[in-house]
N, C-alpha and C positions, 0 to 999 in steps of 0.2 A: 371266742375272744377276738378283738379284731384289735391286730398290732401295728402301727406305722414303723417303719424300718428305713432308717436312711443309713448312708455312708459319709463320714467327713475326715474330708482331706486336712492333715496339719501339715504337711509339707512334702519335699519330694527330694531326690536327685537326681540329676539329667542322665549321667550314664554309667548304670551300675553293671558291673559282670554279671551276662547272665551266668555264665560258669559256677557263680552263686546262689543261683537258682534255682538249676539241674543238674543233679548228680552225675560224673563223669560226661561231662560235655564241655570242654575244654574252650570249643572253637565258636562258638553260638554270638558272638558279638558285645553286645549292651540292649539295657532299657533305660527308658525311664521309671524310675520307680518311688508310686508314691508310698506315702507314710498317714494312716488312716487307721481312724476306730469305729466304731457303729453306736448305733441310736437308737434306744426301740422303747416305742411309747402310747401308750393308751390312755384315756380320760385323765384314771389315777395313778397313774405309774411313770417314770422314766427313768431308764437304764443305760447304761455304758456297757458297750462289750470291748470289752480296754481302757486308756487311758491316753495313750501317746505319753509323749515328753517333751521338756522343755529345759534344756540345757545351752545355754552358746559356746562354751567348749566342746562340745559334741557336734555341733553344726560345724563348728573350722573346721574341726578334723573331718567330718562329713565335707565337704566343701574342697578341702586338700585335697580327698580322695579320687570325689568323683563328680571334678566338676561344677554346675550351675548348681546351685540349690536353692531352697525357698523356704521358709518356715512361718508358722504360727504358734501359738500357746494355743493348747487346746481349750483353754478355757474360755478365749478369745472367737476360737474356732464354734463352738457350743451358742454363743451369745449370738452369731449369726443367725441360728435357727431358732432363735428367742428360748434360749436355754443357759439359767444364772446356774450357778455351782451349787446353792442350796437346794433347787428341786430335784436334783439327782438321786433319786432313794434308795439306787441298786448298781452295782459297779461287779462284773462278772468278768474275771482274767483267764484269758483263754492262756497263759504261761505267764511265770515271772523272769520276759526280758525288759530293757530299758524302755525300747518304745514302745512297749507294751502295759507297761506296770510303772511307768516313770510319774505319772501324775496322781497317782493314788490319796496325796495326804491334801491335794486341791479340792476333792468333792468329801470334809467329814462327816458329813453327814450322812454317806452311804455304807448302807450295808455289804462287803466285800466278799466275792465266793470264790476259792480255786482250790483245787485240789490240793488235799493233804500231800499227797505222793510227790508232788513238784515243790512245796515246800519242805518238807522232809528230804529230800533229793538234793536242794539246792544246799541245805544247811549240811549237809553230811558232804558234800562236793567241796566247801569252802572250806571247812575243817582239814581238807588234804593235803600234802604240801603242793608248796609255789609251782610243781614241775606238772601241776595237774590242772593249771590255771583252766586251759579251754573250758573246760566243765562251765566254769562261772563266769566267764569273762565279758560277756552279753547281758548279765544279770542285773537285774534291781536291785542295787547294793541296798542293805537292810532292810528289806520288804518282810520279812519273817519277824524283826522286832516290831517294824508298824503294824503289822495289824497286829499284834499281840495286844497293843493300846487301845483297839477301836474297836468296834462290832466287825468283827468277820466270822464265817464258817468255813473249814477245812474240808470238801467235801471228797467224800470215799465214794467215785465211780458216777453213775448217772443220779441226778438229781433235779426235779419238777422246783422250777423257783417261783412260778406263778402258771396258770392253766395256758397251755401253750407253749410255753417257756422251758428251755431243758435242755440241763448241762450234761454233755458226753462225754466218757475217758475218750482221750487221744493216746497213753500211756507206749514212751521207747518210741515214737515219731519224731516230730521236733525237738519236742525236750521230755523227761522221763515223768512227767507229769501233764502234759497238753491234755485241753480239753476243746471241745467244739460246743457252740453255742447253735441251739435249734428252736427256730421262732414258727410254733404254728399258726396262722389264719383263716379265722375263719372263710373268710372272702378267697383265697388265691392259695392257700396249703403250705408248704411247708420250706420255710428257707433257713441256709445253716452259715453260720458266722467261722471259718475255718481257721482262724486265729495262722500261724503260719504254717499250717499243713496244707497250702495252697499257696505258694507264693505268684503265681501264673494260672492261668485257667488254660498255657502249655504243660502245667505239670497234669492234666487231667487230661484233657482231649489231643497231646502229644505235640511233638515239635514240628510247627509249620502244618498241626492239623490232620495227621497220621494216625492221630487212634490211638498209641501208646502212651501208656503213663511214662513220664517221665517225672522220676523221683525226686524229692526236695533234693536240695543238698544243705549246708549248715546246720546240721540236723546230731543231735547225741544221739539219736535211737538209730536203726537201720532200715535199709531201703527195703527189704523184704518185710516187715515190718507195715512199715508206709502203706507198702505196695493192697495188702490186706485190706488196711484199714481206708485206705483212698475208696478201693473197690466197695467197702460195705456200706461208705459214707454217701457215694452214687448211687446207689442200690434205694438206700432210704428218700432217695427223690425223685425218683423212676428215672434217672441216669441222664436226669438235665441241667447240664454244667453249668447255667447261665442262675439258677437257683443255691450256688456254691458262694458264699460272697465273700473274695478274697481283700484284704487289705494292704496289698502291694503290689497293684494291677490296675495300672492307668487304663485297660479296656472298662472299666467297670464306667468310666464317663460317658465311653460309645454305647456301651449295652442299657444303659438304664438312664429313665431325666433326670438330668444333673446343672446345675448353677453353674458358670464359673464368675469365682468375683475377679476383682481386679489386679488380686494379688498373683494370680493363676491357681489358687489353691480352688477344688471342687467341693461341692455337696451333692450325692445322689441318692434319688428317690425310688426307692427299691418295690417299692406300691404303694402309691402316691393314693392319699385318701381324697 
């Protein structure tokens, strides 16, 4: 099967703590850090690995926070790469957070996949009282009632969505249901969509390039955990990080060809046909 795989940028902010980054690293500065979903597409197929979002109350407060920022609707964002919201026939959510899962009811005509476990997780999380808020407080408010309306699959563990194509537990990493999306090609082997079990490609190849994993932070599950699942995720690509493709990592412009329009938001071509 031979897959094209891009990355598109819907927005960013100038200077995010990295202390949210990596766990127990306090003193590490800022990024910039964009806000990105993935593309993967063949003759008959096109697919979402996420959704992003589109809220402008979330931008101020985004904005309050940290800085410059910049946005698009991802729907907006799609049409650049000659992609309308009805050809989209497959939407794969690597977790249900907002910028993750925010645009979900924009493409219905696609078929939705995430794991049982994180919706199960998220709905028993919300259920608790008020003093338990973290659990859900990044969530996709009612994602579990929408797809219940639409075609989706609740998927228990790894799962083949098309030859090539294949969803992994991330399970107690990021969120108690993450999954990672892995795109095989013919032409060029094997690259993995790490939904935010990579928020840097410092969480992988270490701070300033040391070799050490250095562990997500904002994370429900644990860094020993992570620490696991990072290494076997490496493993599966003969331990080359540039094959990892994170979606809050402005290096992903430098490493791979990429657009920039005029908005400063990017698109990059992860194997460009």
């Amino acid at each position: 099967m031979n897959w094209q795989i891009q990355i598109l940028e819907y927005g960013y902010v100038d200077r995010f703590p990295a202390s949210n980054l990596f766990a127990a690293q306090p003193n590490e500065g800022h990024r910039r850090m964009p806000y990105c979903f993935g593309l993967v597409r063949s003759p008959d197929r096109c697919i979402l690995v996420d959704t992003g979002f589109a809220d402008e109350a979330v931008y101020e407060r985004l904005t309050h926070k940290y800085g410059e920022t910049r946005w698009a609707h991802p729907v907006d964002v799609l049409a650049r790469v000659g992609v309308a919201p009805e050809q989209v026939d497959t939407i794969l959510l690597t977790h249900n957070h907002f910028d993750h899962a925010g645009c979900v009811a924009d493409f219905p005509e696609a078929h939705v996949y995430i794991q049982r476990r994180e919706i199960d997780s998220y709905v028993a999380a919300a259920a608790r009282p008020r003093r338990f808020e973290f659990l859900t407080r990044s969530g996709q408010a009612g994602l579990p009632e929408h797809l219940a309306g639409r075609t989706a699959t609740l998927v228990d563990g790894f799962a083949e969505i098309a030859p090539g194509l294949e969803l992994r537990p991330a399970h107690d990493t990021h969120t108690a249901g993450s999954q990672i999306v892995a795109v095989t090609d013919d032409a060029d082997g094997t690259w993995v969509f790490a939904g935010d079990n990579v928020y840097s490609y410092e969480n992988l190849e270490g701070l300033r390039g040391d070799g050490v994993y250095a562990p997500i932070a904002m994370t429900t599950g644990s860094a020993a955990t992570w620490l696991t699942f990072a290494d076997e995720m490496l493993a599966g690509v003969g331990h080359d990080t540039r094959r990892i493709l994170p979606f809050h990592e402005a290096a992903v412009w430098d490493r791979f060809p990429s657009i920039t329009f005029d908005d400063g938001l990017h698109v990059a071509d992860v194997n460009p046909c």
